[in-house]
N, C-alpha and C positions, 0 to 999 in steps of 0.2 A: 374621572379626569386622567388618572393614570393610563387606564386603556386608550384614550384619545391621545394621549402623548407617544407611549408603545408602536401604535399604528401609524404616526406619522415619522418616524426615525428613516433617513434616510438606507436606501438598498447599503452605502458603504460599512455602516454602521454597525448595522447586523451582520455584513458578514464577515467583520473583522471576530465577533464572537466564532464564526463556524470555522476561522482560521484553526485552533485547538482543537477542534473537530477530526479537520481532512486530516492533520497529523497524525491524530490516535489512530486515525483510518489506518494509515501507513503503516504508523508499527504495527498494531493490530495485525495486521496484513502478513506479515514474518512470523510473529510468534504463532499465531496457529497454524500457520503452513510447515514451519520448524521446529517450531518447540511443542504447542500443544500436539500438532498431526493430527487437526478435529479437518475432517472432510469435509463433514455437514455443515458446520461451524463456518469454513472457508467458503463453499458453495454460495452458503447463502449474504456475505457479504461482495460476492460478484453479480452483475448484471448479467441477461440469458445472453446477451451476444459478446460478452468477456472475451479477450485477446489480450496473450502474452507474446511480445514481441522482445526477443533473446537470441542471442549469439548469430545473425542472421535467419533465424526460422522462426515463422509465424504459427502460435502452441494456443490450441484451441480449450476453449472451458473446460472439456471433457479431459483431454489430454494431459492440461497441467494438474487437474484435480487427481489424476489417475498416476502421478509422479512424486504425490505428499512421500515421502522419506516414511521408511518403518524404521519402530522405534530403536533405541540403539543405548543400551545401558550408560554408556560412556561416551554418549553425543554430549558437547556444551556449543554453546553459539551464540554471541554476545551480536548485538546489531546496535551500531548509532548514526545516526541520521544529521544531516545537516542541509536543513530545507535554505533552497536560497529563494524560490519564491511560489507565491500560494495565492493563487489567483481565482474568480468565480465571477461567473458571467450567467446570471440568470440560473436554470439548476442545473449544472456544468462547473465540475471545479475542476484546475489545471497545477499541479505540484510539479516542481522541480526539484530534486534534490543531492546530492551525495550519498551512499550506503556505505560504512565500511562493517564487514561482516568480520571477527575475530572467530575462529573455527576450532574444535579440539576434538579429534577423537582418537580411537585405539588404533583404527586402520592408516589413519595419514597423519597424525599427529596432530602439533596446530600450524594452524597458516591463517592469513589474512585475504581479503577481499577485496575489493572495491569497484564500487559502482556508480555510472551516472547513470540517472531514472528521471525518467518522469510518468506521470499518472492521472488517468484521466477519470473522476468521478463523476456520477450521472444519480441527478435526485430520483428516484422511481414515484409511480406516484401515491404510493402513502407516506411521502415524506422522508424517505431514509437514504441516506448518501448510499453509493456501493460503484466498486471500481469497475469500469470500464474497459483497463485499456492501462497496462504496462509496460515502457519500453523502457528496458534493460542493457548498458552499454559495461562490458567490463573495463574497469581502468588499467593499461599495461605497466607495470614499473620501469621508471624510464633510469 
């Protein structure tokens, strides 16, 4: 009975569960591109046709994998996120969010960040979310 009940919950339902999901995606997404600096790790949470869209240039799979940061004794980099919306349409999910990135190191000291993002995930087909498609807008201090 359970399984007959499971299988009839509507699409809304469930993907309010995958909501928690696309977010871990997101940090996820930072920490090993900044903090861990796992390639493979990163790699394989992008789709083969990945685009990073930043500062007006279009920075291809290869390109951004080939930018991960070496490591740095005295790197720190705090990220918090403030998702305004988390959307999924069949297996296609659409984030919107805020970044603000706190930064600290030896060579520039600390400074702050921020970012408007969105992010486009694409279920592949053994089931696993992986990002698509980053556009990256830095915020100016007004």
């Amino acid at each position: 009975m359970t399984i007959a009940i499971a299988a009839t919950l509507s699409p809304e339902v469930l993907a309010a569960d995958d909501v928690s999901e696309f977010k871990r995606i997101a940090v996820d997404y930072y920490k090993v591109y900044y903090t861990d600096l796992d390639s493979k790790k990163y790699r394989s949470m992008l789709t083969d046709d990945y685009l990073l869209l930043e500062n007006g240039e279009i920075i291809s799979l290869e390109k951004d994998v080939s930018l991960i940061p070496t490591p740095q004794a005295d790197y720190q980099r705090k990220d918090t996120f403030d998702f305004r919306s988390v959307k999924i349409h069949k297996d296609v999910a659409y984030l919107v969010y805020f970044l603000k990135s706190d930064i600290r190191d030896k060579q520039e000291g600390a400074r702050q960040r921020e970012y408007l993002e969105s992010m486009i995930l694409r279920r592949d087909s053994g089931g696993r979310w992986r990002v698509a498609l980053l556009h990256s807008t830095k915020q100016v201090a007004h």
